[in-house]
C-alpha positions in Angstrom: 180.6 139.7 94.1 184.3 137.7 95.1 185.1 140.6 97.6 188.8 138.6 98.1 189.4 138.7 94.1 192.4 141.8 94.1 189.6 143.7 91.9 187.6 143.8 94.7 189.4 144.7 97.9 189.1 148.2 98.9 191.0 149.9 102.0 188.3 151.5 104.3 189.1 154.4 106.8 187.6 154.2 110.2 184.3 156.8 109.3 184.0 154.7 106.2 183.1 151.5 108.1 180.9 152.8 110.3 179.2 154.5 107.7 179.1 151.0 105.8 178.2 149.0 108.8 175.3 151.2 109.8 174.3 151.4 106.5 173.9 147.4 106.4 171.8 147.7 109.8 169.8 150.6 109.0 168.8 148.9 105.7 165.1 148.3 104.7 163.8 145.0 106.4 161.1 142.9 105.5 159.7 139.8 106.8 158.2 138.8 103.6 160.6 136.3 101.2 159.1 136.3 98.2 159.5 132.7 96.7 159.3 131.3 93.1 156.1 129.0 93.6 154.5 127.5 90.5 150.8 125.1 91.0 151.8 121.6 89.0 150.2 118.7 88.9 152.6 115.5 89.8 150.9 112.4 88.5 151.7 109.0 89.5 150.3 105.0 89.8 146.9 106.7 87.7 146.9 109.0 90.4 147.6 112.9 90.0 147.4 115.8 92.8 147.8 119.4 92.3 151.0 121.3 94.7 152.6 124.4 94.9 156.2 123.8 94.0 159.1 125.9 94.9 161.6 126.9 92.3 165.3 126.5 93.9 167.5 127.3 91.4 170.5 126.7 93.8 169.4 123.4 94.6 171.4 120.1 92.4 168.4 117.9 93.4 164.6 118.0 93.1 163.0 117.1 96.0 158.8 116.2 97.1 157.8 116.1 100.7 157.5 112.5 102.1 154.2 112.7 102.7 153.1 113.2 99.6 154.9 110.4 98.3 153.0 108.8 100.3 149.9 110.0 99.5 150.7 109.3 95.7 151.2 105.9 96.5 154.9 106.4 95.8 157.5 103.8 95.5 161.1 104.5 95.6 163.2 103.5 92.4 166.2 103.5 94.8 167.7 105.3 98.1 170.2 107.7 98.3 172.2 108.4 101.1 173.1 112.3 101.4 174.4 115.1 103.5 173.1 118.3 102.1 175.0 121.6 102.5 173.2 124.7 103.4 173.9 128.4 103.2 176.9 129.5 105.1 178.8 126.2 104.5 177.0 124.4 107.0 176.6 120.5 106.3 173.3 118.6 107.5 173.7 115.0 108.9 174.0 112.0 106.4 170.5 111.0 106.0 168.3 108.4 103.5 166.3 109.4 100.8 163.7 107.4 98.9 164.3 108.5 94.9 161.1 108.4 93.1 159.9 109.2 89.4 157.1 111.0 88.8 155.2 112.9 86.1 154.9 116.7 86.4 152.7 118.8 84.5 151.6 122.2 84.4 148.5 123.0 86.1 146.7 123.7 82.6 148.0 120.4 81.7 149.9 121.7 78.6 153.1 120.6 79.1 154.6 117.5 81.5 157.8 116.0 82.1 159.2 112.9 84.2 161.6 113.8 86.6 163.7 111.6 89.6 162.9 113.5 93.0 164.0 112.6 96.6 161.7 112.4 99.1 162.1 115.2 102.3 160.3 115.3 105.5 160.4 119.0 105.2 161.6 120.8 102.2 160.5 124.8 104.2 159.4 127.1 106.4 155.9 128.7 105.7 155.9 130.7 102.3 153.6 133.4 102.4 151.2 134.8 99.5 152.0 137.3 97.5 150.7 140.6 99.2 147.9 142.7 97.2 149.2 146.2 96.4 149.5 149.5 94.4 151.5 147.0 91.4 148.5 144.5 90.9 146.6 146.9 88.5 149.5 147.0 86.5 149.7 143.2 86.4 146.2 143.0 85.3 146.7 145.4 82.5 149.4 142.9 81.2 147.7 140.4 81.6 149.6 139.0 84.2 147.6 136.7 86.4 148.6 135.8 90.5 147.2 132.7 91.6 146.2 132.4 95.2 145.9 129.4 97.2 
């Protein structure tokens, strides 16, 4: 929500923000992010590993960890020099990027694509598994299936 659009802006009293503010504080927390993770397959040079990708729908690039480029026997098509933004405004320092072109594929092998990617020495943190709970029986029942690594 644009809370500086006119629409938007509201006049709070004094009991109102506090009630707002502890509201924010008081709110449920969890350390668990759930993450859209998918297992592909990227293929390259007659070689083909499977990964656990992260879906960033935010992100204006693609990205694969450098080692694996590596590991792929990966050569870069070009480099890129970029500065990437983060959340908050904050801008990273200027830094090289290896821009390779590889072959992903779904881990049934049903459907594949070529896409550019930049190579990262770390794309994130640790992303944990999905948690079993109460909801999995109801996945099961349609026929929704949660792989595990």
């Amino acid at each position: 929500m644009c809370f500086e659009l006119p629409v938007n802006k509201r006049e709070y009293s004094t009991n109102e923000a506090i009630n707002l503010s502890n509201a924010l504080i008081t709110e449920e927390y969890s350390e668990a992010v759930l993450l859209q993770t998918i297992f592909v397959n990227i293929g390259a040079n007659g070689k083909q590993k499977c990964f656990r990708a992260l879906i960033n729908s935010d992100s204006q690039n693609s990205h694969v960890l450098k080692k694996t480029a590596e590991e792929l026997g990966l050569v870069p098509v070009s480099k890129r020099n970029l500065a990437h933004s983060l959340f908050g405004g904050v801008k990273a320092q200027v830094k090289d990027h290896g821009l390779y072109e590889i072959k992903l594929k779904t881990s049934n092998g049903k459907y594949s694509l070529h896409i550019q990617v930049l190579d990262q020495l770390s794309i994130c943190g640790i992303t944990p598994s999905l948690q079993s709970g109460l909801w999995n029986k109801e996945l099961r029942e349609k026929k929704i299936w949660i792989e595990r690594e």
